[in-house]
Steps between C-alpha positions, in 0.01 A plus 500: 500500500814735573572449127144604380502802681885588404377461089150691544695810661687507157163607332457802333253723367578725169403827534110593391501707128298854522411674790402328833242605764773682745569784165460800674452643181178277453337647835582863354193736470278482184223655293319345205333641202310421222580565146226720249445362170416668140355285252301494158166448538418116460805401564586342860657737764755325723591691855780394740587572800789683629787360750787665589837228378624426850187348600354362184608154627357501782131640396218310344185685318169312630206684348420836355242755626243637258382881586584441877277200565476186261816288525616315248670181540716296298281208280597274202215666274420824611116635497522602120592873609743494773748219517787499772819292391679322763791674431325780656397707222145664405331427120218722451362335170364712246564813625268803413405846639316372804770277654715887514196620767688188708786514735730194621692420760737198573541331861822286580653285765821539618607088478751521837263725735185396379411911458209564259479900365312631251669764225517847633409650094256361239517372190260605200405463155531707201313424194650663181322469126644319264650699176462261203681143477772447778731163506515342776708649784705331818629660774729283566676205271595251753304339796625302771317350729543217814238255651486255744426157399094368484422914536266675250718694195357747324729624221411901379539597166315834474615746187315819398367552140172610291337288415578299854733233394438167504754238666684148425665328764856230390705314710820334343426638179173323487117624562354450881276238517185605702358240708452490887910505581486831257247725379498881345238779607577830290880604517541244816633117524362301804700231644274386788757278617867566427722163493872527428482480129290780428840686588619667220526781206104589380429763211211702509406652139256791479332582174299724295379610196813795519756257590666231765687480830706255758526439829747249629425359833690278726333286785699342785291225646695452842394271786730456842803323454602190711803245480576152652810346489483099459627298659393707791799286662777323274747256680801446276817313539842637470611533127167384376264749263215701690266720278167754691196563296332876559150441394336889455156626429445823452518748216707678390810339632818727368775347743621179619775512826620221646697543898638295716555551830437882423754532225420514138598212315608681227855554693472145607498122373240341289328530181198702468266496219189730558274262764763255527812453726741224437811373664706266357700346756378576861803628746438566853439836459183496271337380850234789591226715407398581194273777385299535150371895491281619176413823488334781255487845534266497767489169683705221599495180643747214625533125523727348760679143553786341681803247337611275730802267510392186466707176641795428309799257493810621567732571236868584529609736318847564581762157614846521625791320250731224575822584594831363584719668753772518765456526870503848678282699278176615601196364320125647404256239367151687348166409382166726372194346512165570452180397562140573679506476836811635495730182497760430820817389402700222660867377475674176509877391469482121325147467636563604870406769670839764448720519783415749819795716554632873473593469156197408338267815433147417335296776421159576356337773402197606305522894302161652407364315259768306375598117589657358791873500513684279730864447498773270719825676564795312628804654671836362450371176321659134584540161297227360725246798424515328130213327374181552292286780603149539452235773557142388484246727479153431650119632532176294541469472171848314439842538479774543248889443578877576399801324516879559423835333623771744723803282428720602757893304447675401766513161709238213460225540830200302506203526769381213698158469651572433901260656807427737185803621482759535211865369583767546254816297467834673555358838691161490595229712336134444583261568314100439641331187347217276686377129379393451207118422449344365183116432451427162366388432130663881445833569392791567689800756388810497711765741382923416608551812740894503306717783542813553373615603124520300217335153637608212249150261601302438748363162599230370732373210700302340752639275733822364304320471183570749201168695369308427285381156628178567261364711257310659761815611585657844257857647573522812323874677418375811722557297824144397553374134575101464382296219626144444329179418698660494797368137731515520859668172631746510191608809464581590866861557615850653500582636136904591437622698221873517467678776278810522284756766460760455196751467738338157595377659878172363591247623767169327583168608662187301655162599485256306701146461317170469657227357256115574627202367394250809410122484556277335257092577567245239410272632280172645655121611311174625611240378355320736194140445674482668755212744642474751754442366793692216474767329722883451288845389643811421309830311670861638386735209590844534442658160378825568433764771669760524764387640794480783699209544274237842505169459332257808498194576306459785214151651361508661200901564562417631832654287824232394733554631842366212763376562830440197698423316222272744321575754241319822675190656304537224221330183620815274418659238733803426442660189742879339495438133514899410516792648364428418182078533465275797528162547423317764433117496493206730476142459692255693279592610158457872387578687205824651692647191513563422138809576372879345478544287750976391554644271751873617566777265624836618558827359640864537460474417131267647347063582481278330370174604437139389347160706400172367536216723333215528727135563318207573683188471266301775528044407399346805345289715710245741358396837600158493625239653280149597516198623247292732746173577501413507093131643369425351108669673253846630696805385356735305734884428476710296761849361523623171571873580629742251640697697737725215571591151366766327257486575140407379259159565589197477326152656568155386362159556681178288550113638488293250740797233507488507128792633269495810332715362205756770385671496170731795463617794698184639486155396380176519542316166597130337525306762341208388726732667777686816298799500686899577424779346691841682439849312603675822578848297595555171672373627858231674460138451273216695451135408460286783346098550475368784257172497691376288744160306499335211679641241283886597638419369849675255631815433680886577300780328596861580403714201460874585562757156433902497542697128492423548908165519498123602383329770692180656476305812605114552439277821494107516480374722253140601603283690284243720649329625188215707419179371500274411215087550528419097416136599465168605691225354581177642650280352728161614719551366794245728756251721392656862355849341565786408186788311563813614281718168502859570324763202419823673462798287448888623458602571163 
């Protein structure tokens, strides 16, 4: 968790484009006013509203007033006369020498304060005579305009002429088809619903009888952008390939930045193509948090996710050399490996631990991001310091090693395993060294602890007789004696290698071997049918192994903690019958107790270790249902879902114990009955009546089955009805006295 926090305070934020909500200069004081117009009569007069530049992002027009009291509001169509645009201005359609008697104002909202004011002057309309044919006139020659996504767009194209021009909308090059995504009313195009590709360059052309005009307008259909980085959270190995996805929506999107750890990526590793960031080979420094930002000029979003170093191997990627030298000089051995979890490096002189004394140095350190470096520096080095080195480099994923000879000349010494010492003929040098212990049926590498420079051959034995007895047995020119599938009883005893100088000197060692026998588990099962509820126990016998011998219990890789017998909050008993048996049993099944069940037995050797998959079959249960209280003629619709059971499951259902045959994944069946069922998925079913009537009565039951078992739930539909007039009958039964008998049954 340290490490999550540590890579989410590396986030950053880019800064926001335009003006944010602390702008003092947005707060500043403001006046609005409305703009006159002067138009030809027929033609349409178009009136805007006046705000100063420093706020004009900040203020939105919502309506116009009409002669101090009628607002007008924005509308797709307008009322034939007056037509507000969304884009806040006013179309007075038609114009003519009454709409001058008028005055307007505009009314906006400041979009940060929520202020509403009204414009301190008003707007009005002059209507000039037209003087003989007049071409088409714009104000303006380009248009731009910007709209949020699914909002109504209502595209202006209003030029002044005599006669009043008529207009023809393109897009692309091509006429605008009108249908209900696009229509035309006079000099306007409605887009009731902008989508993303209505975005682009429109022209407007205005004509008459004098002549022709243009009007090109851009749209910019925008919605909010967002961004998602997948894999949310990518676990990579060292020196394998790791590429993130940014996944955007939104419109437009005009920039694509990738960070990591707050730094742009442009200065760092990686290829980047647009949405896409790719490393080739991952290094321990790509670990961290990566950030996806798109932006546009006035929003942006981000996408965030986390590489992780997965486990890997170790790898060495720097080895010392073999070399030949004299005595007295000092010595440094060095190896770079790397590897996730970082890898620990160990050393060994001919197999053996190296010798403890002052003038052996082993470091180990780890720089920032780099690979662990570990190094063995000996002072002053002596013949018997010679040997084969090795550094082995380990993690819980594995282990890689290194080895080279330090040939050092001088005078033959050879070790000899005694009280685990090493004693060396003509002055003593000791070098550590315990027994020997070899695993039966494994195989067993012994290496000739020689020192001394050149050595002419070396030569081993057990007892009096010269290796190899077999061909189990493999002497190798390096000094090392092999022995194949070790067997305990055979292979057991005092091993001697004797070595060679060219001057015909000889010097022996003994190494003592101890062969054990490593666990073996008989193979255990559960059986596959078993039911909640149910009573299970499994034995784990150990029939081979030396002792001292440790058997535990593992669910789902997690060790089983046992308190006097029982495994606390599980239900599990777990009881040592001997040394070599225990038994672990359950009472009462329950869905927690499936899983991955191990037995674990471990000695001296070796562990060995079995898995027993426990099942616990699981009968489909349904969700209770009901019909309620129906009158003839409601519809009704319940649900059959199995909220728990195996899969595969299947569902049918029953109408007074008698099928109600289905034949696809929905259909309509018995048209005596008129009624659907619908297989939405495998848990869940739904039975469906358009309308209800005596005839539907009856009880429903929903059949769920799994391999475990059938189970069924059943509802009673009851139909209340109306009631139908059968008939009447009259009949004098007392003087001045009618009886009115009605038979009504349910319809």
């Amino acid at each position: 968790m340290v490490q999550a926090k540590a890579s989410l305070s590396q986030l950053t934020s880019l800064p926001m484009t335009g003006r944010s909500w602390f702008d003092p200069v947005a707060m500043q004081e403001y006046t609005i006013d409305a703009g006159s117009s002067i138009v030809v009569r027929g033609n349409s007069a178009v009136l805007r509203c006046i705000v100063p530049s420093f706020v004009k992002d900040f203020i939105k027009v919502t309506s116009w007033l009409q002669d101090g009291n009628f607002n007008i509001y924005p509308s797709r169509d307008g009322d034939g006369k007056l037509h507000m645009l969304p884009t806040g201005e006013l179309v007075v359609v038609n114009a003519g020498s009454a709409d001058s008697y008028s005055t307007y104002q505009c009314r906006v909202a400041h979009r940060l304060s929520g202020e509403t004011r009204v414009s301190t002057g008003v707007a009005r309309i002059s209507v000039s005579e037209a003087h003989g044919l007049t071409p088409p006139r714009f104000s303006e020659r380009t248009l731009s305009i910007e709209a949020p996504r699914d909002e109504l767009v209502v595209l202006p194209c209003f030029a002044e002429g005599d006669p009043p021009p008529e207009y023809r909308w393109e897009f692309g090059g091509s006429p605008v088809p009108e249908d209900e995504q696009r229509y035309t009313s006079g000099g306007l195009l409605i887009i009731p619903r902008a989508r993303p590709h209505d975005s682009g360059r429109y022209t407007c052309t205005a004509s008459n009888p004098a002549g022709n005009s243009r009007l090109d307008v851009s749209l910019l259909v925008s919605w909010p952008l967002s961004a998602r980085v997948s894999p949310a959270l990518l676990t990579a190995g060292l020196g394998q390939p790791a590429q993130l996805t940014c996944t955007t929506t939104g419109h437009p999107v005009t920039m694509v930045l990738w960070m990591k750890n707050g730094q742009s990526l442009s200065s760092l590793r990686g290829g980047m193509s647009g949405e896409v960031f790719h490393l080739a080979s991952v290094s321990r420094e790509d670990q961290g948090m990566y950030q996806c930002f798109v932006k546009n000029e006035k929003d942006m979003a981000q996408g965030t996710a986390e590489l992780r170093l997965g486990d890997t191997p170790p790898q060495l990627v720097y080895g010392f050399i073999r070399q030949n030298i004299q005595p007295g000089p000092s010595v440094s051995l060095k190896c770079v490996a790397s590897g996730n979890p970082t890898p620990n490096i160990k050393w060994t002189l001919d197999g053996y631990p190296l010798p403890l004394n002052e003038r052996f140095v082993i470091g180990q350190y780890v720089p920032m991001y780099g690979d662990v470096i570990s190094h063995v520096n000996i002072t002053s080095v002596h013949v018997q310091e010679g040997g084969t080195y090795q550094c082995s480099a380990v993690n819980r994923v594995g282990e890689a090693s290194h080895s080279a000879q330090l040939n050092v000349y001088g005078k033959l010494h050879i070790g000899q395993i005694v009280a685990a010492r090493w004693l060396f003929q003509g002055a003593p040098h000791v070098r550590p060294m315990g027994e020997v212990s070899a695993v039966a049926g494994e195989n067993l590498k012994i290496t000739c602890p020689v020192a001394g420079f050149p050595i002419d051959g070396v030569k081993w034995y057990k007892g009096d007789r010269e290796l190899p007895i077999n061909r189990r047995h493999l002497v190798f020119p390096n000094n090392t004696l092999v022995i194949e599938k070790v067997q305990s009883g055979v292979d057991n005893g005092v091993y001697r290698c004797d070595a060679t100088d060219k001057q015909a000197r000889t010097a022996s060692g003994t190494a003592h071997v101890n062969v054990m026998v490593p666990p073996k588990i008989t193979p255990f099962n559960f059986r596959s049918d078993l039911h909640l509820g149910e009573r299970v126990g499994v034995q784990c016998v150990v029939s081979k192994g030396d002792p001292p011998l440790d058997v535990y219990w593992l669910k789902d890789g997690h060790k089983l903690g046992v308190h006097d017998g029982q495994v606390e909050g599980e239900g599990i008993v777990l009881r040592t019958l001997d040394q070599f048996t225990s038994v672990l049993s359950i009472g009462a099944l329950a869905l927690t107790h499936g899983g991955n069940y191990t037995c674990q037995a471990r000695n001296n050797a070796a562990l060995a270790t079995h898995t027993a998959p426990l099942s616990v079959n699981v009968p489909p249960a349904i969700t209770p249902f009901s019909f309620g209280e129906l009158s003839a003629g409601e519809r009704v619709r319940v649900t059959c879902s199995v909220k728990r059971g195996d899969g595969p499951i299947s569902i049918s259902w029953l109408k007074d114990a008698s099928p109600l045959m289905s034949q696809g994944p929905s259909l309509s069946l018995h048209d005596e009955l008129d009624l659907t069922i619908q297989h939405l998925e495998e848990y869940s079913s739904v039975l469906a009546i358009r309308s209800v009537s005596s005839r539907h009565s009856g009880n429903y039951t929903c059949v769920a089955s799994n391999p475990t078992r059938t189970t069924m739930f059943t509802a009673q539909l009851l139909v209340t009805g109306k009631l139908h007039i059968l008939g009447v009958v009259m009949a004098g039964m007392c003087p001045n006295t009618d009886l009115h008998l009605f038979i009504l049954i349910p319809l």
